[in-house]
Every structure is written in structure tokens, then in C-alpha cells.
Gaussian input, Z-matrix of N, CA and C with variables (Angstrom, degrees):
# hf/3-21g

backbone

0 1
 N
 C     1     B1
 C     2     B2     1     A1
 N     3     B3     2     A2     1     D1
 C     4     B4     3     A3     2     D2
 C     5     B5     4     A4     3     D3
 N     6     B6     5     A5     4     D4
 C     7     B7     6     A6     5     D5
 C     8     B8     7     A7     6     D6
 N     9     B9     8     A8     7     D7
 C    10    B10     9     A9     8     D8
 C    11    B11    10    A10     9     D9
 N    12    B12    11    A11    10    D10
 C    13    B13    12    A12    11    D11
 C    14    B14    13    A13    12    D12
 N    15    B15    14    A14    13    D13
 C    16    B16    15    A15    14    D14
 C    17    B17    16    A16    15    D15
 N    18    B18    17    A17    16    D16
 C    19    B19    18    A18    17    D17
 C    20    B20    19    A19    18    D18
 N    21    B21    20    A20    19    D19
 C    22    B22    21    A21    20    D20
 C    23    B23    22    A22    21    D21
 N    24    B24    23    A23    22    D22
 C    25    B25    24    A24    23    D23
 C    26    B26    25    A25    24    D24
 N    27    B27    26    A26    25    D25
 C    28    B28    27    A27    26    D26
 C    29    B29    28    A28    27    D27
 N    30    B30    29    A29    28    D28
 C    31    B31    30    A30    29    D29
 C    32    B32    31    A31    30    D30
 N    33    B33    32    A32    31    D31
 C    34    B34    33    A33    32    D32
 C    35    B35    34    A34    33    D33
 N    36    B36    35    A35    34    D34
 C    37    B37    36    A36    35    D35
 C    38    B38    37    A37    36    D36
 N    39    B39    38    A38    37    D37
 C    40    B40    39    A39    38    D38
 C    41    B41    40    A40    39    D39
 N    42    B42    41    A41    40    D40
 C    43    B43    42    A42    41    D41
 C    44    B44    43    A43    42    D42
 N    45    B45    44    A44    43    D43
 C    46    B46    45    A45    44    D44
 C    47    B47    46    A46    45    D45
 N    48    B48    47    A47    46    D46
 C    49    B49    48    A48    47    D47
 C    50    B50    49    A49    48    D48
 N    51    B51    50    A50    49    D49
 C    52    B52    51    A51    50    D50
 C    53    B53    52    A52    51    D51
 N    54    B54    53    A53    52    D52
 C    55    B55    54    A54    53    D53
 C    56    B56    55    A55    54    D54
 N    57    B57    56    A56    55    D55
 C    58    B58    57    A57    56    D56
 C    59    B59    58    A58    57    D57
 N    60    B60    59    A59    58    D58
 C    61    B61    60    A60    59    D59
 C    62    B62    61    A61    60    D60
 N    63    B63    62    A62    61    D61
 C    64    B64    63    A63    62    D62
 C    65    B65    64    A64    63    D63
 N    66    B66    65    A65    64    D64
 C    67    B67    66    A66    65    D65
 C    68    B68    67    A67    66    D66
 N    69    B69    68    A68    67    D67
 C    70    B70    69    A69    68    D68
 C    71    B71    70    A70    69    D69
 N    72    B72    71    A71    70    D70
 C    73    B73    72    A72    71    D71
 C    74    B74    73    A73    72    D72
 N    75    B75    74    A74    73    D73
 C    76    B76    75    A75    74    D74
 C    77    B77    76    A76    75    D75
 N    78    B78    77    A77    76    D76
 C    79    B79    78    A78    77    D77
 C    80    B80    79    A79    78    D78
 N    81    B81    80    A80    79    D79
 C    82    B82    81    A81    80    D80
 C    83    B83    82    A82    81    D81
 N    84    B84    83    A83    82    D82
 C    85    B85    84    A84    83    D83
 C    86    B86    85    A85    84    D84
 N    87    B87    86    A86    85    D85
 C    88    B88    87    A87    86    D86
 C    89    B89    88    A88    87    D87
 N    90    B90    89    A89    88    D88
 C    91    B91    90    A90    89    D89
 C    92    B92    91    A91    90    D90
 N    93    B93    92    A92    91    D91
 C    94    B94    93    A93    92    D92
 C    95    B95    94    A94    93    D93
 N    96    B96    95    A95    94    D94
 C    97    B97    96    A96    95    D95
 C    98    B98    97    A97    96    D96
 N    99    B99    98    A98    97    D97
 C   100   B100    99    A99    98    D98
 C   101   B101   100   A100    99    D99
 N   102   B102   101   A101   100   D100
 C   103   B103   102   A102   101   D101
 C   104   B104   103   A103   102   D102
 N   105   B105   104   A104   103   D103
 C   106   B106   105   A105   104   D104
 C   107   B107   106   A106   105   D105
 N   108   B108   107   A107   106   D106
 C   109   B109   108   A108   107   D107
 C   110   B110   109   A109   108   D108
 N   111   B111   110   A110   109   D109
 C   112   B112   111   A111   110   D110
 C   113   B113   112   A112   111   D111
 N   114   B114   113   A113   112   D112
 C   115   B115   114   A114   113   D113
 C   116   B116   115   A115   114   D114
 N   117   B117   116   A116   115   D115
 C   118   B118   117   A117   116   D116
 C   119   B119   118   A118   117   D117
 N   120   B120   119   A119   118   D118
 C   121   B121   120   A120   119   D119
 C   122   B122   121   A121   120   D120
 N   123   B123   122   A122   121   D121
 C   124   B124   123   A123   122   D122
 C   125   B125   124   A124   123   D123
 N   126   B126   125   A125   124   D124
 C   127   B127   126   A126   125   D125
 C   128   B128   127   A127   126   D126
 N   129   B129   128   A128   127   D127
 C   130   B130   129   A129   128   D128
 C   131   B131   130   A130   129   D129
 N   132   B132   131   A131   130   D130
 C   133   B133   132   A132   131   D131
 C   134   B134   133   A133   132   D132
 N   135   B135   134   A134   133   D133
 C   136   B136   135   A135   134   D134
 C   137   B137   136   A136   135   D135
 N   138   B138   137   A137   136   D136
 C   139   B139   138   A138   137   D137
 C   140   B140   139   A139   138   D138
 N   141   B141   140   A140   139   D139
 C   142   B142   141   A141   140   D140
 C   143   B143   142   A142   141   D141
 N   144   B144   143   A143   142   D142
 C   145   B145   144   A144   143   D143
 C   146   B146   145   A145   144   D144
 N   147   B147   146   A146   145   D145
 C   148   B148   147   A147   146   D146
 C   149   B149   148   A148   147   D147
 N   150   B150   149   A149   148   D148
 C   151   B151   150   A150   149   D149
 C   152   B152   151   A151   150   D150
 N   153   B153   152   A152   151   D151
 C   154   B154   153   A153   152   D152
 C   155   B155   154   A154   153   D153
 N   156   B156   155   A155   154   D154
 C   157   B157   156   A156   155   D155
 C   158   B158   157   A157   156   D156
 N   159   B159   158   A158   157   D157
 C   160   B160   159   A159   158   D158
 C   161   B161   160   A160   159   D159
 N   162   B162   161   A161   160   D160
 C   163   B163   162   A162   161   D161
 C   164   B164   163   A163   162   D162
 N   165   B165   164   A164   163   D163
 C   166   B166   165   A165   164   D164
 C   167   B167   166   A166   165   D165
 N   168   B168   167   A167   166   D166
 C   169   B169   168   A168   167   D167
 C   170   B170   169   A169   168   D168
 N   171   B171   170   A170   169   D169
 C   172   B172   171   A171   170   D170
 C   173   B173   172   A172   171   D171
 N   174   B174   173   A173   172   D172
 C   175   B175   174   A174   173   D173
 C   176   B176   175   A175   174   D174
 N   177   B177   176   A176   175   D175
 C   178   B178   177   A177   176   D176
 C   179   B179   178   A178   177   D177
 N   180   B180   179   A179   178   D178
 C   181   B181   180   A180   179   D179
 C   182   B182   181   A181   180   D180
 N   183   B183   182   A182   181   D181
 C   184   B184   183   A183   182   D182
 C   185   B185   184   A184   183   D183
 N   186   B186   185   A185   184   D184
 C   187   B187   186   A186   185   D185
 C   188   B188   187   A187   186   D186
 N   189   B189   188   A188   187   D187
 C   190   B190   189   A189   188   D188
 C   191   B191   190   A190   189   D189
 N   192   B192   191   A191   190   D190
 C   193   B193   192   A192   191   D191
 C   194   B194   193   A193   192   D192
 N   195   B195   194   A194   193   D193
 C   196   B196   195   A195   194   D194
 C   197   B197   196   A196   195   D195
 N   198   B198   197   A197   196   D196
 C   199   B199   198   A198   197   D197
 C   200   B200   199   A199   198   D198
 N   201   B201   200   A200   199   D199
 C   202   B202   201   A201   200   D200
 C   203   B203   202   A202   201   D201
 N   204   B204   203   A203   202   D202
 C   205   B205   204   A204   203   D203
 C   206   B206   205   A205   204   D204
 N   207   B207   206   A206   205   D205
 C   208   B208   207   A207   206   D206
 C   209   B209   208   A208   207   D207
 N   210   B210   209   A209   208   D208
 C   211   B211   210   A210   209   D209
 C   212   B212   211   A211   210   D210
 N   213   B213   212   A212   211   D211
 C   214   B214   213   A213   212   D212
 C   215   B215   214   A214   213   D213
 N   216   B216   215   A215   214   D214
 C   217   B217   216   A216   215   D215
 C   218   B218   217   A217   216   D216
 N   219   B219   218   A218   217   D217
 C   220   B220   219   A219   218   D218
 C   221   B221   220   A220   219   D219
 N   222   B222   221   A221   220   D220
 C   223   B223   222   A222   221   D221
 C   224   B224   223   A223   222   D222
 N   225   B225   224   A224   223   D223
 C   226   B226   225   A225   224   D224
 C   227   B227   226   A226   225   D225
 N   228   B228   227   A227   226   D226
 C   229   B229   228   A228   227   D227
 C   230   B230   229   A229   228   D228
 N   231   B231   230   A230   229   D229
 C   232   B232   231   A231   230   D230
 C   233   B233   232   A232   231   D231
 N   234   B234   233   A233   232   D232
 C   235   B235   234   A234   233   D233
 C   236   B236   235   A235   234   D234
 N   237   B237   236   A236   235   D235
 C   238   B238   237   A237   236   D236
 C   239   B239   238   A238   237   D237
 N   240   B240   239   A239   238   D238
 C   241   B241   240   A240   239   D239
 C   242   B242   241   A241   240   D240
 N   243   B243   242   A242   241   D241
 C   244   B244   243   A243   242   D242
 C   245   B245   244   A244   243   D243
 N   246   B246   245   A245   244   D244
 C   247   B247   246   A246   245   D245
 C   248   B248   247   A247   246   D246
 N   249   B249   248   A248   247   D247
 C   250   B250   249   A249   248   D248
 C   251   B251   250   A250   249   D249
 N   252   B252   251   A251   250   D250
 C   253   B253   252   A252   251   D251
 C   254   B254   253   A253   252   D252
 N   255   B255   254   A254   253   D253
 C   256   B256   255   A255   254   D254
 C   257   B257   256   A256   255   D255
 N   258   B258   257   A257   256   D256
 C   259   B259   258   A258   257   D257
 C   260   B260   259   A259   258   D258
 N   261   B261   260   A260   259   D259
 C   262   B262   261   A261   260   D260
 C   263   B263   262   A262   261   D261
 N   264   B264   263   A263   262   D262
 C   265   B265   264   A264   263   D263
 C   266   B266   265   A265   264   D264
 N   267   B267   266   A266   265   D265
 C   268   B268   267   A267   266   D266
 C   269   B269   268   A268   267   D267

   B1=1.4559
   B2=1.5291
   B3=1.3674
   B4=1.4984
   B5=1.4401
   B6=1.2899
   B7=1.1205
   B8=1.7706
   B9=1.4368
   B10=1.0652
   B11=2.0062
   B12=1.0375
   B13=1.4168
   B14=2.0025
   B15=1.1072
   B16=1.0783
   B17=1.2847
   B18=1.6454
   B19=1.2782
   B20=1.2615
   B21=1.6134
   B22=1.4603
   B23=0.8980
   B24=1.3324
   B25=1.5950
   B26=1.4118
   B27=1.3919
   B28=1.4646
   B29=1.2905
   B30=1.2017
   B31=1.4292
   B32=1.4588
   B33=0.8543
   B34=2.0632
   B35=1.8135
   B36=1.4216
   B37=1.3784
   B38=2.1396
   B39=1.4576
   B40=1.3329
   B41=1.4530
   B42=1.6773
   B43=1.7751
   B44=0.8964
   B45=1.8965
   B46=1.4194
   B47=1.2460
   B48=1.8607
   B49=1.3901
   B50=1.8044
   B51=1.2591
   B52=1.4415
   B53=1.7216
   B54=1.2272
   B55=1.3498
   B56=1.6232
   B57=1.4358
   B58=1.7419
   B59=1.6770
   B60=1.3990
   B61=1.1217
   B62=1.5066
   B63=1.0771
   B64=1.3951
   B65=1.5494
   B66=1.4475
   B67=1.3736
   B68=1.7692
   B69=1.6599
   B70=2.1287
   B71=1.3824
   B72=1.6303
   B73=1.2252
   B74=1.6271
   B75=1.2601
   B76=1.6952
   B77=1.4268
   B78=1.5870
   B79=1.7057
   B80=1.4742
   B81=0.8800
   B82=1.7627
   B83=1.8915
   B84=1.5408
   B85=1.3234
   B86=1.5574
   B87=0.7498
   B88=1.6591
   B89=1.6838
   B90=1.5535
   B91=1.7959
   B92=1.5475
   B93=1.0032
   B94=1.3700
   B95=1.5056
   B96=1.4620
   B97=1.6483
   B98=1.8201
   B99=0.7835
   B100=1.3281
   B101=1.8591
   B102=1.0300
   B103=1.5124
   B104=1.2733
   B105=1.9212
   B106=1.4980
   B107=1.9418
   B108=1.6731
   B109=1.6694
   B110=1.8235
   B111=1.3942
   B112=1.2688
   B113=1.6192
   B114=1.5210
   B115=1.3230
   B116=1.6386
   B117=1.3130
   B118=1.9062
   B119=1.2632
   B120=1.3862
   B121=1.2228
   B122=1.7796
   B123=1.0950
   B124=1.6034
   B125=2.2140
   B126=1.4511
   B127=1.3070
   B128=1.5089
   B129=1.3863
   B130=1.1858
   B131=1.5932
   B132=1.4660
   B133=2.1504
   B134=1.2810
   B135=1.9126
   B136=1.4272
   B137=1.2674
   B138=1.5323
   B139=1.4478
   B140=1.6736
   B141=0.9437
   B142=1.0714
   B143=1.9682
   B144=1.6705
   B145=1.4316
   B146=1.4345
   B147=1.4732
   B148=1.5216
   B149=1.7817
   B150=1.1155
   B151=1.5123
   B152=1.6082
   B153=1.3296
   B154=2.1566
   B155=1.5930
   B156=1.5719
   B157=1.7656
   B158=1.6386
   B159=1.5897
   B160=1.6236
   B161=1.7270
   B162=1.4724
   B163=0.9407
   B164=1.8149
   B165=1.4859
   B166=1.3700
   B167=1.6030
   B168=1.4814
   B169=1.6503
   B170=1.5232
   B171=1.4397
   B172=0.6090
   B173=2.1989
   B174=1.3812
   B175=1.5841
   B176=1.2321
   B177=1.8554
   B178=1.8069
   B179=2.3604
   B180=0.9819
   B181=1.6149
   B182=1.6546
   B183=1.1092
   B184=1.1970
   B185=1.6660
   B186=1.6008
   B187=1.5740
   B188=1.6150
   B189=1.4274
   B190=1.3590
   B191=1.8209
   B192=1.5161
   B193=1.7087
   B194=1.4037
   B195=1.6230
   B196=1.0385
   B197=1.4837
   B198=1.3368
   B199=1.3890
   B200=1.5829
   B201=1.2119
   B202=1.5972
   B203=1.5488
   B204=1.7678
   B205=1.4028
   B206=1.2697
   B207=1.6144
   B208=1.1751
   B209=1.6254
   B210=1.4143
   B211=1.6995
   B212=1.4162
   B213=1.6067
   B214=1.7544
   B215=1.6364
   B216=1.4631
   B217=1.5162
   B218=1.3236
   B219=1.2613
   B220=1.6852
   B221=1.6278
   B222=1.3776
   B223=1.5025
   B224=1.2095
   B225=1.3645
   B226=1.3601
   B227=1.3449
   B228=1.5962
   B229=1.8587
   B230=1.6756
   B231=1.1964
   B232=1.3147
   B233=1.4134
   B234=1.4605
   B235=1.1277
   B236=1.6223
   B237=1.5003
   B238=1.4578
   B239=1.9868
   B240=0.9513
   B241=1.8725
   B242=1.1333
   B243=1.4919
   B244=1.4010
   B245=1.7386
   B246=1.7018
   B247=1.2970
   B248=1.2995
   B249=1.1301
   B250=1.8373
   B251=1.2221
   B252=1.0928
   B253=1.5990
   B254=1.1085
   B255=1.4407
   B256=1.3027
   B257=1.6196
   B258=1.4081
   B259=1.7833
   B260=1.6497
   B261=1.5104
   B262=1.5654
   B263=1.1018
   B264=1.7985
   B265=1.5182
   B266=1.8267
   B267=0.9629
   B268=1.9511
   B269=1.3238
   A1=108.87
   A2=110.30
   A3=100.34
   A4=152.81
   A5=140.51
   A6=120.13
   A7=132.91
   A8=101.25
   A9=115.26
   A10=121.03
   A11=139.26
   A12=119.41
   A13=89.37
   A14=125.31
   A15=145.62
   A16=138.26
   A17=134.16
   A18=127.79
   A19=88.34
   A20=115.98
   A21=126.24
   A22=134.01
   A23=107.39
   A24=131.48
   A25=136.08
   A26=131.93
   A27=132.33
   A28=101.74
   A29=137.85
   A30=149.69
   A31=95.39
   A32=126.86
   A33=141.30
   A34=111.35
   A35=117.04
   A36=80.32
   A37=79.48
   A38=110.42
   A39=114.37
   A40=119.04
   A41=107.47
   A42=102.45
   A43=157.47
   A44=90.27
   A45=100.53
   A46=132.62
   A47=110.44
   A48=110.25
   A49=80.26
   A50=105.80
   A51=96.22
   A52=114.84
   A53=129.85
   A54=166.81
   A55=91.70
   A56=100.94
   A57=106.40
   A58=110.98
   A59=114.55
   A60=118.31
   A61=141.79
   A62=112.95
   A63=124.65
   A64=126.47
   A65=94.18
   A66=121.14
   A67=118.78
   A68=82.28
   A69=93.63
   A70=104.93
   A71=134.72
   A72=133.91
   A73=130.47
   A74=78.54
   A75=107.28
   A76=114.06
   A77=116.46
   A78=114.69
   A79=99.94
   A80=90.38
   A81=118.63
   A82=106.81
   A83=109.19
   A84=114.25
   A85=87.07
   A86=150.75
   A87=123.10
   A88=101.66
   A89=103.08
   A90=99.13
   A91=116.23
   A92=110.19
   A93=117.17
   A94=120.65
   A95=106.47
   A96=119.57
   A97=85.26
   A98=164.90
   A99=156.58
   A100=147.61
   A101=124.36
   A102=126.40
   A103=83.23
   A104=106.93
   A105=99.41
   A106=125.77
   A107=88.26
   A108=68.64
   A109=100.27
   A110=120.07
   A111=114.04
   A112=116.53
   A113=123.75
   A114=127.15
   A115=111.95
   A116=112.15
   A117=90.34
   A118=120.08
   A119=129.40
   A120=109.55
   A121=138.91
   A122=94.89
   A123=139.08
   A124=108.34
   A125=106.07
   A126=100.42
   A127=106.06
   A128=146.61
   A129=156.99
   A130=119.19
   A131=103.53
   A132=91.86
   A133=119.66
   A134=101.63
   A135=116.17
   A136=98.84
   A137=118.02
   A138=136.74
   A139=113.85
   A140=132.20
   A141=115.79
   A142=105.91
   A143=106.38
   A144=125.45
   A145=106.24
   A146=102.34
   A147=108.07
   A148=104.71
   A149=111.50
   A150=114.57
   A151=103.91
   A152=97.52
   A153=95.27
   A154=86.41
   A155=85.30
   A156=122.62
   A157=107.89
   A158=113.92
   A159=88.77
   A160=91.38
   A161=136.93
   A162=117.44
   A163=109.98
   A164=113.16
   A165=110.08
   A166=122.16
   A167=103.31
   A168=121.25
   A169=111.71
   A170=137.31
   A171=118.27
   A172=132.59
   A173=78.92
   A174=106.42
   A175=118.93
   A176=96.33
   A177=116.73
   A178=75.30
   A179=100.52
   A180=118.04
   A181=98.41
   A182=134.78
   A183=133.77
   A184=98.11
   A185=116.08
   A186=116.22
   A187=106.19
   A188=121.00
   A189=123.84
   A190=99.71
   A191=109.59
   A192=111.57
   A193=94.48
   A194=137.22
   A195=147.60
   A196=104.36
   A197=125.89
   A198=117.20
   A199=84.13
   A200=140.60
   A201=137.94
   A202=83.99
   A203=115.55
   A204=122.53
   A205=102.28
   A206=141.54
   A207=148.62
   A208=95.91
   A209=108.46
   A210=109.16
   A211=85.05
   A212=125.35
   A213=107.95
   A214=102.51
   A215=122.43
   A216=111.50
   A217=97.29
   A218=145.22
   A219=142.45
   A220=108.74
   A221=112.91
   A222=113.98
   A223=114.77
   A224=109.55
   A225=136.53
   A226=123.47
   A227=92.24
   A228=110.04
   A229=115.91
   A230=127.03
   A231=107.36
   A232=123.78
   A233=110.86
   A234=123.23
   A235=111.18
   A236=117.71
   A237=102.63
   A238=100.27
   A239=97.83
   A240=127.40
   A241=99.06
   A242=159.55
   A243=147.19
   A244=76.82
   A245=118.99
   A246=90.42
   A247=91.70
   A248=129.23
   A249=113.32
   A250=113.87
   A251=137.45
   A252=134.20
   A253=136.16
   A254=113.26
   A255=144.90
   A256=117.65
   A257=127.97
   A258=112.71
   A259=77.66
   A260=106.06
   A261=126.72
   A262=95.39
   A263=109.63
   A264=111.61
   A265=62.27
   A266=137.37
   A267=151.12
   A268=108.22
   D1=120.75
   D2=162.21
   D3=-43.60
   D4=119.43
   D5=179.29
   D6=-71.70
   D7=116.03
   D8=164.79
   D9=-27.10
   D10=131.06
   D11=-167.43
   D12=-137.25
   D13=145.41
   D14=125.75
   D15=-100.30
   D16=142.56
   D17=-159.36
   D18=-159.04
   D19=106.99
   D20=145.91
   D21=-106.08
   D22=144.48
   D23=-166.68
   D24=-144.39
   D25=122.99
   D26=-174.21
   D27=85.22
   D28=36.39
   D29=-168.24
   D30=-78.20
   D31=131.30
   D32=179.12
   D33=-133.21
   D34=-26.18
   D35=-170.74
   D36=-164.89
   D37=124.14
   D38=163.60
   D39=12.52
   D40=-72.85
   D41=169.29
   D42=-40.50
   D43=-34.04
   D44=163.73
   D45=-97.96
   D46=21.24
   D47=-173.11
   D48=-100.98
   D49=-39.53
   D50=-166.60
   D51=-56.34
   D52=-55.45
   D53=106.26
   D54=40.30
   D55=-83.41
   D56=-172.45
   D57=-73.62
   D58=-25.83
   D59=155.38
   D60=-66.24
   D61=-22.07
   D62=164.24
   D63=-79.88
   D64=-30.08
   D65=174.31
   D66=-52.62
   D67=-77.16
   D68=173.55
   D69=-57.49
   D70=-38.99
   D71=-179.48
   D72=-46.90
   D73=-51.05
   D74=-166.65
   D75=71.65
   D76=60.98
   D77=179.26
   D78=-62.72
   D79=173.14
   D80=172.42
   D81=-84.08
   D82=147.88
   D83=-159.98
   D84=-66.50
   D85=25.70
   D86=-165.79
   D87=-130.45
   D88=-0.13
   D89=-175.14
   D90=-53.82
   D91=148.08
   D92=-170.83
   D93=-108.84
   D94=22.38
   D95=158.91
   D96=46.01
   D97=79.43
   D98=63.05
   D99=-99.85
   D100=163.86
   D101=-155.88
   D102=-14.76
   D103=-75.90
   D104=-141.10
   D105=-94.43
   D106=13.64
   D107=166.04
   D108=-101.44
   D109=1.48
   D110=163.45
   D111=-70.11
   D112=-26.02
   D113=155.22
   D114=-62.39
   D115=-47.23
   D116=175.00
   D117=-79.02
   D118=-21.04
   D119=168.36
   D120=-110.08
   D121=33.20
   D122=178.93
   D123=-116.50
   D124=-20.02
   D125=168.71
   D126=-138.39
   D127=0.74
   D128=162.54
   D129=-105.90
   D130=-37.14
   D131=-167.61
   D132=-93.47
   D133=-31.50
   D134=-152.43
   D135=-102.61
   D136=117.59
   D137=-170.89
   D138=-58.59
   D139=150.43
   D140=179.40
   D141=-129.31
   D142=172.44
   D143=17.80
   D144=-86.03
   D145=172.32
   D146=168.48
   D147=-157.69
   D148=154.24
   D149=168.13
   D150=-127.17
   D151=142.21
   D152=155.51
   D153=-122.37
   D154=134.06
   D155=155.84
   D156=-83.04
   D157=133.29
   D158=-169.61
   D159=-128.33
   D160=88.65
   D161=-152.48
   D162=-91.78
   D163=-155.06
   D164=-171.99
   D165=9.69
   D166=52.20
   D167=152.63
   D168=-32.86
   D169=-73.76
   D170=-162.49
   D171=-58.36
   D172=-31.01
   D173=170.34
   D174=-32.84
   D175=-42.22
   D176=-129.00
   D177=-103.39
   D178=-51.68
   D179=174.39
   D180=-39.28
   D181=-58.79
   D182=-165.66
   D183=-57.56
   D184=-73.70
   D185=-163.99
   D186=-64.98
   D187=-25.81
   D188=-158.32
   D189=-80.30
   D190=-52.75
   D191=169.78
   D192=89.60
   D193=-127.20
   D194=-151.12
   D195=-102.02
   D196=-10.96
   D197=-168.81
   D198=-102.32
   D199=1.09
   D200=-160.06
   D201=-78.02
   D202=-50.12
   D203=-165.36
   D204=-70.08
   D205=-34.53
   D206=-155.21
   D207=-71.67
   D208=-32.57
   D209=-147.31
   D210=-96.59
   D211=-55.24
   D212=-170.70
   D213=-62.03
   D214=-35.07
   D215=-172.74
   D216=-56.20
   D217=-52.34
   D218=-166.19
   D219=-79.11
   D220=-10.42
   D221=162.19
   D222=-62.26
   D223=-72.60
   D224=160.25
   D225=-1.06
   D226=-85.00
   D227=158.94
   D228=-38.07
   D229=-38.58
   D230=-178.21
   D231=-106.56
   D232=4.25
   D233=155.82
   D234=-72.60
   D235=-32.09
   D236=-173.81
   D237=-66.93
   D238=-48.11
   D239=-177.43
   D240=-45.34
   D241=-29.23
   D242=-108.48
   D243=-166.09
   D244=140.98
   D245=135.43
   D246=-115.54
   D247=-6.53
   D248=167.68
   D249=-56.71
   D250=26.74
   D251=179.57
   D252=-172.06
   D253=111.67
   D254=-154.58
   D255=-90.68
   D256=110.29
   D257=-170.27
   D258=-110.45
   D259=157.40
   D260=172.39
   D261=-151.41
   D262=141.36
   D263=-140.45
   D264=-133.80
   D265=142.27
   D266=156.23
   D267=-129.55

């Protein structure tokens, strides 16, 4: 089966991680744009395999502030959880 790929980029502000993320994903209408329904449907909806590429991190760290850490720590987490799924942080 192919892998599914996401790749974000130029990320500035929560919305648009969620936004471009929901997008390549294809969540279900009902996501709830926060931590934890991005934890259920990142370890319950979204079929796998899949990877997100998450590039110009540091960029994304500047506009994002404290939720920048919130979002790779919950990457993280479901990469340990998943082995269908791969996060790469560039």
C-alpha cells in the first residue's frame, strides 16, 4: 500500500497547521481543531500508512510559540503509537 505523505510548509499561525493538515489528510468534517481531537484522528481515523514531512520548523516555531512544542510533542506521541506513521520534523 502506498504511503500516504503530508508536507507542511510556511506554517504561521495554528490554523494553518490545522487547515493544511486536514487538507492532505482528509479528516472527517467533525474535527475539532484541537490537541486532542488531533490525537484521535491522527491515531483512530486516518488510515494508514502515512507520514507528515513538516518542513521550515524553525520558521513555523517562531509564529506558532508554545503550541509549536504542543504540536511536535503530540507528533511524537503518535509516531511512538503508530508504526504506520512516520513524522519528519526539517
Amino acid at each position: 500500500m502506498p504511503v500516504k505523505r503530508c508536507v507542511l510548509r510556511n506554517i504561521h499561525t495554528l490554523a494553518e497547521f490545522y487547515d493544511d493538515l486536514a487538507r492532505q489528510l482528509v479528516f472527517p468534517p467533525h474535527f475539532g481543531r484541537n490537541l486532542d481531537a488531533l490525537w484521535d484522528v491522527l491515531t483512530g481515523e486516518v488510515g494508514g500508512p502515512f507520514e507528515i514531512i513538516w518542513k521550515d520548523t524553525d520558521f513555523a516555531q517562531e509564529g506558532l510559540g508554545a503550541d509549536f512544542d504542543r504540536l511536535i510533542a503530540l507528533l511524537d506521541e503518535v509516531a511512538a503509537e503508530r508504526e504506520d506513521f512516520t513524522f519528519i520534523r526539517q
